[in-house]
ROZA-251089 format. One record per residue (C-alpha): residue in three letters; x, y, z. Coordinates in steps of 0.2 Angstrom, whole numbers, padded with zeros to 4 digits, always signed. Example, Ala and Ser with C-alpha at 12.3 -4.5 7.8 and 13.67 -1.06 7.14 Angstrom:
<recs>
Ala+0062-0022+0039Ser+0068-0005+0036
</recs>
This chain:
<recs>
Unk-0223+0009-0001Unk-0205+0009-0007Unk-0197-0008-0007Unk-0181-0011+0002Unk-0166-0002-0003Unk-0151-0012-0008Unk-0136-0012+0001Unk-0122-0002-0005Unk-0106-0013-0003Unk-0094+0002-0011Unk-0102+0016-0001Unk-0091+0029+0007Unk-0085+0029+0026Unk-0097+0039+0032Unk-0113+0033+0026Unk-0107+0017+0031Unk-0105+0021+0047Unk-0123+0031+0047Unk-0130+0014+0038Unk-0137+0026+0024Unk-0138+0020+0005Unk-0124+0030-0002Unk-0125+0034-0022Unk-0106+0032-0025Unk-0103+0046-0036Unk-0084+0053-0038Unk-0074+0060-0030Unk-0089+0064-0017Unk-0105+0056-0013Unk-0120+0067-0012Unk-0124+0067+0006Unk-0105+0070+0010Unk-0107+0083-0001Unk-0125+0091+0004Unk-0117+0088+0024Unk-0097+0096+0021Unk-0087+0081+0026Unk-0073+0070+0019Unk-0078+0057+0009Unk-0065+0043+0010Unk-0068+0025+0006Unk-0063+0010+0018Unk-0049-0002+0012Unk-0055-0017+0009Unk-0050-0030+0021Unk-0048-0050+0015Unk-0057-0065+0024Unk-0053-0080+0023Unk-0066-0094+0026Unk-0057-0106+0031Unk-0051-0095+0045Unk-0067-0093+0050Unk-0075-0112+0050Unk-0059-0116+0062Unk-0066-0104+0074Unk-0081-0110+0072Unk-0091-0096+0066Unk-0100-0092+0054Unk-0091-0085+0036Unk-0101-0068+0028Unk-0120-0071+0028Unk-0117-0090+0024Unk-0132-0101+0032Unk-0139-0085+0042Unk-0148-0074+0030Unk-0155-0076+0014Unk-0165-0067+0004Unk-0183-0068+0005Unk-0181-0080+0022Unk-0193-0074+0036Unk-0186-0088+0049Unk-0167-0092+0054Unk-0162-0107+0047Unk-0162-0124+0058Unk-0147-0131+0066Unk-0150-0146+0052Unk-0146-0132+0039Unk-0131-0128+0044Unk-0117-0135+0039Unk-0106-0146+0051Unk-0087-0139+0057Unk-0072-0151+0053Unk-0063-0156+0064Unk-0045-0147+0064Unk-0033-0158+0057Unk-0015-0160+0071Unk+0002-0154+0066Unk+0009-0169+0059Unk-0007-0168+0047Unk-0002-0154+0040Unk+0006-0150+0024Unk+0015-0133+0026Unk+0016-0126+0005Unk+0029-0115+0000Unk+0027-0096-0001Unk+0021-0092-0019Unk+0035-0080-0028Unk+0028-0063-0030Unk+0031-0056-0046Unk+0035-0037-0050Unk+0017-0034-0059Unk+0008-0040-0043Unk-0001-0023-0037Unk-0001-0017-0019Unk-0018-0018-0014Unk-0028-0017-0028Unk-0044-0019-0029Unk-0060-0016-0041Unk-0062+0001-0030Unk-0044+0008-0034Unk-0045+0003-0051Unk-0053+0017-0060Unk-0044+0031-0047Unk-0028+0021-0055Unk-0034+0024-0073Unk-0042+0043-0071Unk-0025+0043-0060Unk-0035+0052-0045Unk-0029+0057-0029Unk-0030+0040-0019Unk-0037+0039-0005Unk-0027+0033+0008Unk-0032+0028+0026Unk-0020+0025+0037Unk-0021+0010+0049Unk-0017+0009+0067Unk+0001+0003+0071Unk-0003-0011+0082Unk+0014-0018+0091Unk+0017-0023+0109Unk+0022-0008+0119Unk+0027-0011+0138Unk+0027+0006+0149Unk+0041+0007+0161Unk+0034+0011+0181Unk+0032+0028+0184Unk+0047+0039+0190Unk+0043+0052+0201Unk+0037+0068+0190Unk+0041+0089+0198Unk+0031+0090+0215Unk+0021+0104+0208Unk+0013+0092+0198Unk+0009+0079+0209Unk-0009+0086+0214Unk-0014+0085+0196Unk-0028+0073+0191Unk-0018+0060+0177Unk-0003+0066+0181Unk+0003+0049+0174Unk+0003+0056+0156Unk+0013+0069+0161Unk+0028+0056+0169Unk+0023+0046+0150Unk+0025+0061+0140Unk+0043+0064+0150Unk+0050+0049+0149Unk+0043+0042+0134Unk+0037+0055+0121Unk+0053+0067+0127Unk+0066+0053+0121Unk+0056+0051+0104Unk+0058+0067+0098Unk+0078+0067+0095Unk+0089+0059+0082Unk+0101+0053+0093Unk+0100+0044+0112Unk+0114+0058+0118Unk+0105+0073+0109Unk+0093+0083+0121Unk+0074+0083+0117Unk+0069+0103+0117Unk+0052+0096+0122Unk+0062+0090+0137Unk+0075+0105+0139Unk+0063+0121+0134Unk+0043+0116+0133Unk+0043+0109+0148Unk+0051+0120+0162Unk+0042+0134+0152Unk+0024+0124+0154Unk+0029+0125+0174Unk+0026+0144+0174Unk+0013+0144+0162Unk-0007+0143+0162Unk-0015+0124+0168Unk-0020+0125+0150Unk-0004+0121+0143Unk+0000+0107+0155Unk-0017+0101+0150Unk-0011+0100+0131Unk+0005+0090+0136Unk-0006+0076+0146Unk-0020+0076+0129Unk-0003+0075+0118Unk+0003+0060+0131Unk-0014+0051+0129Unk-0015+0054+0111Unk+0001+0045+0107Unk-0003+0032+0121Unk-0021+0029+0113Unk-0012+0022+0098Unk-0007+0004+0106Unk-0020+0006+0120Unk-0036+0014+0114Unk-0042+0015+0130Unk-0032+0031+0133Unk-0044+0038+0117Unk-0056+0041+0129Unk-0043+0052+0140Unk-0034+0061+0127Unk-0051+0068+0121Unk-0058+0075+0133Unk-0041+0085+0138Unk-0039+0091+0120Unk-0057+0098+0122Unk-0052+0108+0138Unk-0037+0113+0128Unk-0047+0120+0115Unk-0061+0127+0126Unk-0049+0134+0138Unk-0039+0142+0122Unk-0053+0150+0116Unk-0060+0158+0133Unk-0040+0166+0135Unk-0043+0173+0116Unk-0063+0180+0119Unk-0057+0188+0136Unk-0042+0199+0132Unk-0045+0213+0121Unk-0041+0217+0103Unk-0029+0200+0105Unk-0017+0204+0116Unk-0016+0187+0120Unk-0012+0182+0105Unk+0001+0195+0100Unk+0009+0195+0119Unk+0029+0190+0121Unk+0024+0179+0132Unk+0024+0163+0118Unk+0009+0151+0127Unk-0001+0154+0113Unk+0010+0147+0099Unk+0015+0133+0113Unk-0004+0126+0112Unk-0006+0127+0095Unk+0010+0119+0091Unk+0006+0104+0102Unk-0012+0104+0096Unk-0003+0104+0078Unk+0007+0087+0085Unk-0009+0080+0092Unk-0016+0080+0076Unk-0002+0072+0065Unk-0001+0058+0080Unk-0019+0058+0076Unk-0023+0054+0060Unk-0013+0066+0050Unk-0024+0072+0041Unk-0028+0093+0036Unk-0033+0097+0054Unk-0015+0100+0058Unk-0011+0110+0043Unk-0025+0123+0049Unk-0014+0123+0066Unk+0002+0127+0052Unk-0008+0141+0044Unk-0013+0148+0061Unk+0004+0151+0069Unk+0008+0157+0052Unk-0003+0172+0055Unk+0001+0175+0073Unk+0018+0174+0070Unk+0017+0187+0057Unk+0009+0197+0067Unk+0020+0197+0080Unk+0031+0200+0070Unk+0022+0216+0061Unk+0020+0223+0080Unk+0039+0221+0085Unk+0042+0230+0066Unk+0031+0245+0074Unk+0040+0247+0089Unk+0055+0247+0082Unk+0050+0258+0072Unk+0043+0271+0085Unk+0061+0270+0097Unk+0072+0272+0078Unk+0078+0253+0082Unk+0078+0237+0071Unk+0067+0225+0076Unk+0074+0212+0088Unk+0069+0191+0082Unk+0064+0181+0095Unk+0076+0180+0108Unk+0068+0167+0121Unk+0073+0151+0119Unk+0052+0143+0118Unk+0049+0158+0105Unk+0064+0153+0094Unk+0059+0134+0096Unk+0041+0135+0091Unk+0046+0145+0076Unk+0057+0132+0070Unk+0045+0120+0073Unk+0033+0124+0063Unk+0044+0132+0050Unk+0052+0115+0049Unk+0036+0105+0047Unk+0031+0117+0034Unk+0047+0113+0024Unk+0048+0094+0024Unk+0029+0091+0022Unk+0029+0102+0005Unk+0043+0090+0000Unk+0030+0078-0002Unk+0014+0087-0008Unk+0026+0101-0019Unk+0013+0114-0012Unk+0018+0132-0009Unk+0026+0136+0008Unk+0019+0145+0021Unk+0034+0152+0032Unk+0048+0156+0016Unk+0066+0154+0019Unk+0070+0167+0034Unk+0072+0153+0047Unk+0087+0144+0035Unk+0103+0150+0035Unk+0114+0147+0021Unk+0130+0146+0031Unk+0123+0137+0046Unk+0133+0119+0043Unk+0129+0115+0063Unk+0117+0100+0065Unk+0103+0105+0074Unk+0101+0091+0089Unk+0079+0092+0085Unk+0079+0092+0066Unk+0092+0079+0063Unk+0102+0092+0048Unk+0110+0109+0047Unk+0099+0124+0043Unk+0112+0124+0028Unk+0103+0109+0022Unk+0084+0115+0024Unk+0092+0131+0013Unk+0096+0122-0001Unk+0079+0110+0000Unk+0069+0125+0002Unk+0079+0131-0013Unk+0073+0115-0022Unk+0056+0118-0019Unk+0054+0136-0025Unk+0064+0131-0043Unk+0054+0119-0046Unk+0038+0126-0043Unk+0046+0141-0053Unk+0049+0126-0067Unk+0031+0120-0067Unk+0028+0142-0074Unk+0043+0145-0086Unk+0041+0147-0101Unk+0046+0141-0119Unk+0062+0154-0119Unk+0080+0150-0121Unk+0085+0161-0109Unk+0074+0156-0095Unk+0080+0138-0098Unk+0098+0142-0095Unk+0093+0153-0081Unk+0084+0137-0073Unk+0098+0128-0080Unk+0110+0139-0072Unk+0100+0138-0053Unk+0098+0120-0053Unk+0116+0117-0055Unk+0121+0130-0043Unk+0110+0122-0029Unk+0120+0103-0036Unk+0138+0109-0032Unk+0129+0120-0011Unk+0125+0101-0009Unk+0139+0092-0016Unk+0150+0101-0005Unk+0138+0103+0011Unk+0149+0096+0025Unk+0137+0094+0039Unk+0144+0094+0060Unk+0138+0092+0075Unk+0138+0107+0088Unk+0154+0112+0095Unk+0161+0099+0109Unk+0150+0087+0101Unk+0157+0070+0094Unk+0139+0062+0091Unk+0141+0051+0078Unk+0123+0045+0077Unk+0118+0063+0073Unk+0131+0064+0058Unk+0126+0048+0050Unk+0107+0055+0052Unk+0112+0073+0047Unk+0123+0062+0030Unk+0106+0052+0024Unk+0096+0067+0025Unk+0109+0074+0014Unk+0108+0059+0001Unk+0090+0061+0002Unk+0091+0079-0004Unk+0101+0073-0019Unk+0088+0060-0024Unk+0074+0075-0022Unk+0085+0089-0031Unk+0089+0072-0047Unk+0069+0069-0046Unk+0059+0087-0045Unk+0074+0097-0054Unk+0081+0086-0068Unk+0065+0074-0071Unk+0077+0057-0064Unk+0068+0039-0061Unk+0070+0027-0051Unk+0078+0015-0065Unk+0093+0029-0067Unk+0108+0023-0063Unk+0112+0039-0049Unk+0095+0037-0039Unk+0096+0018-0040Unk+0114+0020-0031Unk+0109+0032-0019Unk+0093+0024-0014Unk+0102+0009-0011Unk+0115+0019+0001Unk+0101+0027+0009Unk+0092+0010+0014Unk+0107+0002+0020Unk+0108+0018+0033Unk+0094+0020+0039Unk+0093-0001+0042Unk+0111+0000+0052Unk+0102+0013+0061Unk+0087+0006+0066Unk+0098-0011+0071Unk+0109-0001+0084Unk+0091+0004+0092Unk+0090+0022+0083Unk+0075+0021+0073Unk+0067+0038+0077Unk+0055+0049+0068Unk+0072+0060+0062Unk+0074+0047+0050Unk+0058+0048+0041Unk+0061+0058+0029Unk+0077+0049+0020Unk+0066+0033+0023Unk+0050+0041+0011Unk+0061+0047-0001Unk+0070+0029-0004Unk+0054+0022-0002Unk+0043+0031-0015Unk+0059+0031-0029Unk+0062+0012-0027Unk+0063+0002-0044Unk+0048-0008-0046Unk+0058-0018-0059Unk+0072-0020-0048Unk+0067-0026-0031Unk+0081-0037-0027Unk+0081-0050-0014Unk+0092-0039+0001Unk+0100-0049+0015Unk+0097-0043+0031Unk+0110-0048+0044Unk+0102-0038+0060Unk+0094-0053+0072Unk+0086-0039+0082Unk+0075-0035+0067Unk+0070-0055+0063Unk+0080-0054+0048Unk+0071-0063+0035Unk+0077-0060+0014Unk+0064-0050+0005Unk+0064-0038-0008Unk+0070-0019-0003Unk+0048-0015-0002Unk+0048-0029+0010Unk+0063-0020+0020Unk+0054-0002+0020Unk+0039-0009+0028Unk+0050-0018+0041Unk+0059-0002+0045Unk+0043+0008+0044Unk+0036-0007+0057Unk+0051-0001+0069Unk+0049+0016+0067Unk+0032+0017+0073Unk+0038+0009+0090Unk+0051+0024+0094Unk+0043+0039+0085Unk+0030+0054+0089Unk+0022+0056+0070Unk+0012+0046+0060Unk+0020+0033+0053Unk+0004+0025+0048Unk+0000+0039+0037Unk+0016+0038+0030Unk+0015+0022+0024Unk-0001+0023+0015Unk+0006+0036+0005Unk+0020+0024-0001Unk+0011+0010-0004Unk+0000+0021-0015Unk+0016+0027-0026Unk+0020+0010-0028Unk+0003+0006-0032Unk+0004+0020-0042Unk+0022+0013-0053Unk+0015-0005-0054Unk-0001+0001-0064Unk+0008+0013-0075Unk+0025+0001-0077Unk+0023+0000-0094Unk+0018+0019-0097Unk+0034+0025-0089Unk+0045+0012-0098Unk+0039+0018-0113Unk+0038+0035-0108Unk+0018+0038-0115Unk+0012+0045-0099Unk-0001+0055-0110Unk-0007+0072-0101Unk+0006+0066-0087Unk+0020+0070-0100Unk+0027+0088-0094Unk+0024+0081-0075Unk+0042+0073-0068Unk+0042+0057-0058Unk+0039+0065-0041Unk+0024+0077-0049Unk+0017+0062-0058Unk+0019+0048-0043Unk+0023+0058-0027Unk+0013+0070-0026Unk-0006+0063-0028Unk-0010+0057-0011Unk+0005+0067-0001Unk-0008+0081+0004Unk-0005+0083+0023Unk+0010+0071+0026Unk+0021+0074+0040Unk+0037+0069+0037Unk+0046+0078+0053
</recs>
């Protein structure tokens, strides 16, 4: 008979969870391995002790288990409680000052995916803030015999309002999906109460349990309408219900967790839509026409959402895209009231993107260097003179300041993946800064929405780890304390994740990893001896590990 088997105190998540030994090998366990599934590592959470024995409870296994014991121990072996000293006993000590070489979470499990400079892996914690629903306002009477038609008044009234820059900007959620979803099949409607409960689910997990068993429906009910029409007709019909589901199953999954499930909805109506696309081709083809784009407004819409998630999300993870440059047009300088920028802008990032992929394979030649050369400073003068506007009639300032840091974010990108910057170069430093004090104005007037994540990741991931200034922060509605600009990005992040309808959790494990990352490797980038790491830029070398999946829409 086989003696007891140790306990494993570094095992992965899953066989945690299953209260199975795990072998710990990297970068996947064996039974994760035999079983398919994602083997991720807890974060390691800090007790305190003396929290515990003021509770009066127990610390660990102290005075309750030992090894070899067969009996609990008696009441004379465990140790007596103190007595909690008052307030005017206490001595309240000084914060300790936090130098620049402290790392961010560090522990003896990140360290050798810091030194073998591994993807980390990052898992995102809940957001927990107080979150106060306003009484239900009356929702369409054609709605009213629904079962839960509370999360479709919480979907209107507070998902609708998250999804735009701007307070005065209309939410197409609002102004397209859903008079549409009152024509179309229960099953849609079903996807917008699962989206509700989803998003509500993440400050009350008792909605959890709702959002669930709708999304199930969903995906049954989706799956029945694709097996019972013939040769996908469904699928391929005008009629745009099934890119609708899929892209609010795609925003159910980045409210979610964030993790690859939503890229599979990406990939999908990547595949429908070119189909479509190759149908309409055909026909236009038979009747001697050009083929027409999508004309209707939720068509158009759902296009653009998914083309844009595609876009800003590769930003991070410097991946390949998925929907190419079609949906951007280069003289398009009009601010679009959902994305927050000009389709101008998303031309030139996308632009970005493809060089510097096309970097990462040119070769050794004179003349491709001065072709790259050549390009790179082409896309530097489009931004430098991008002048960006809100629609005609429109005077939203809001929307142009957003629309102006997205812009300066594009300029640290281009600095970083083109031209190899750093965060201690004079330009990013400068720009970062600017960018900061934006988004923190913002978020003090009340406009701290998901429109402003993007600028926010990019400050955030090419801060200065030798330059983390104490920063004064003036805004009472933010309980202004001073802290460094890391401190500040966290504070923002904090607000963001009241008024937005993405994962800002997510998003902020990704940055604390970079920082993680540039506080390991301070003196290796000073010194510029990155080792295998030296034909990588900053963004390749820092960015990139541990952005797989990010939404930053």
């Amino acid at each position: 008979m086989s003696g007891p088997r140790t306990r494993s105190h570094r095992g992965c998540s899953h066989c945690r969870r299953s209260k199975v030994k795990c072998d710990e090998k990297q970068p996947v366990c064996t039974r994760c391995f035999q079983k398919g599934l994602s083997c991720t590592r807890d974060t390691v959470t800090l007790k305190w002790e003396s929290d515990y024995r003021a509770r009066g409870v127990t610390f660990g296994r102290t005075g309750v288990w030992r090894k070899g014991a067969s009996k609990k121990p008696s009441p004379e072996d465990i140790p007596s409680i103190p007595s909690i000293p008052s307030t005017a006993d206490q001595t309240i000590l000084t914060t300790p000052v936090i130098h620049h070489w402290s790392f961010i979470h560090a522990d003896s499990h990140s360290l050798p995916q810091l030194l073998d400079h591994q993807d980390l892996v990052l898992m995102p914690a809940r957001n927990v803030h107080e979150f106060s629903i306003q009484p239900a306002l009356s929702i369409s009477p054609l709605w009213n015999h629904l079962d839960q038609s509370f999360l479709l008044d919480y979907y209107i009234h507070q998902i609708c309002p998250r999804t735009t820059p701007s307070p005065s900007a209309t939410s197409p959620f609002a102004a397209i999906i859903l008079p549409y979803c009152q024509t179309a099949s229960p099953v849609v409607i079903k996807a917008l109460m699962a989206l509700a409960a989803c998003h509500w689910s993440q400050q009350d997990p008792r909605y959890g349990v709702h959002a669930l068993t709708l999304k199930s429906q969903v995906v049954s009910g989706f799956r029945r309408r694709i097996a019972s029409e013939d040769r996908g007709s469904f699928l391929l019909s005008p009629d745009p219900e099934a890119l609708v589901l899929i892209m609010l199953l795609c925003l159910y999954e980045i409210v979610d967790h964030c993790d690859r499930r939503w890229i599979v909805h990406l990939q999908g109506a990547k595949d429908i839509i070119r189909l479509r696309r190759q149908q309409q081709q055909r026909q236009a083809d038979a009747l001697l026409a050009l083929p027409t784009v999508p004309s209707d407004p939720v068509s158009k819409f759902v296009e653009l959402f998914f083309a844009f998630q595609d876009v800003m999300g590769r930003t991070a993870c410097a991946k390949a895209d998925l929907f190419g440059p079609s949906y951007w047009a280069e003289g398009d300088v009009t601010i679009n009231d959902w994305m927050g920028c000009s389709p101008a802008l998303v031309s030139i990032l996308f632009a970005i993107m493809d060089l510097s992929r096309h970097r990462r394979h040119m070769g050794s030649s004179a003349s491709e260097e001065l072709t790259f050369r050549a390009r790179a400073s082409n896309l530097q003068r489009r931004l430098d003179d991008l002048v960006q506007n809100p629609a005609v009639g429109g005077e939203d300032e809001t929307l142009r300041r957003v629309a102006e840091l997205k812009r300066l974010a594009c300029s640290v990108y281009i600095q970083c993946a083109l031209h190899g910057a750093r965060p201690c170069d004079p330009a990013v430093k400068v720009t970062v800064q600017e960018i900061l004090a934006g988004v923190r104005a913002l978020v003090a007037q009340g406009s701290a929405s998901q429109a402003m994540m993007w600028p926010l990741f990019v400050a955030a991931v090419e801060l200065d780890p030798l330059d983390d200034v104490v920063v004064e922060n003036p805004s009472r509605s933010m309980e202004a304390e001073n802290g460094g600009r890391r401190r500040l990005v966290l504070r923002l992040l904090m607000e963001m994740a009241k008024r937005s309808v993405s994962s800002v959790a997510r998003m902020r494990a990704v940055i604390e990893g970079v920082w993680q990352r540039r506080d390991f490797h301070l003196h290796a980038v000073e010194d510029r001896k990155m080792g295998r790491f030296a034909d990588l830029n900053d963004w390749e070398v820092f960015v990139v590990p541990g952005s797989d999946a990010l939404s930053l829409v």
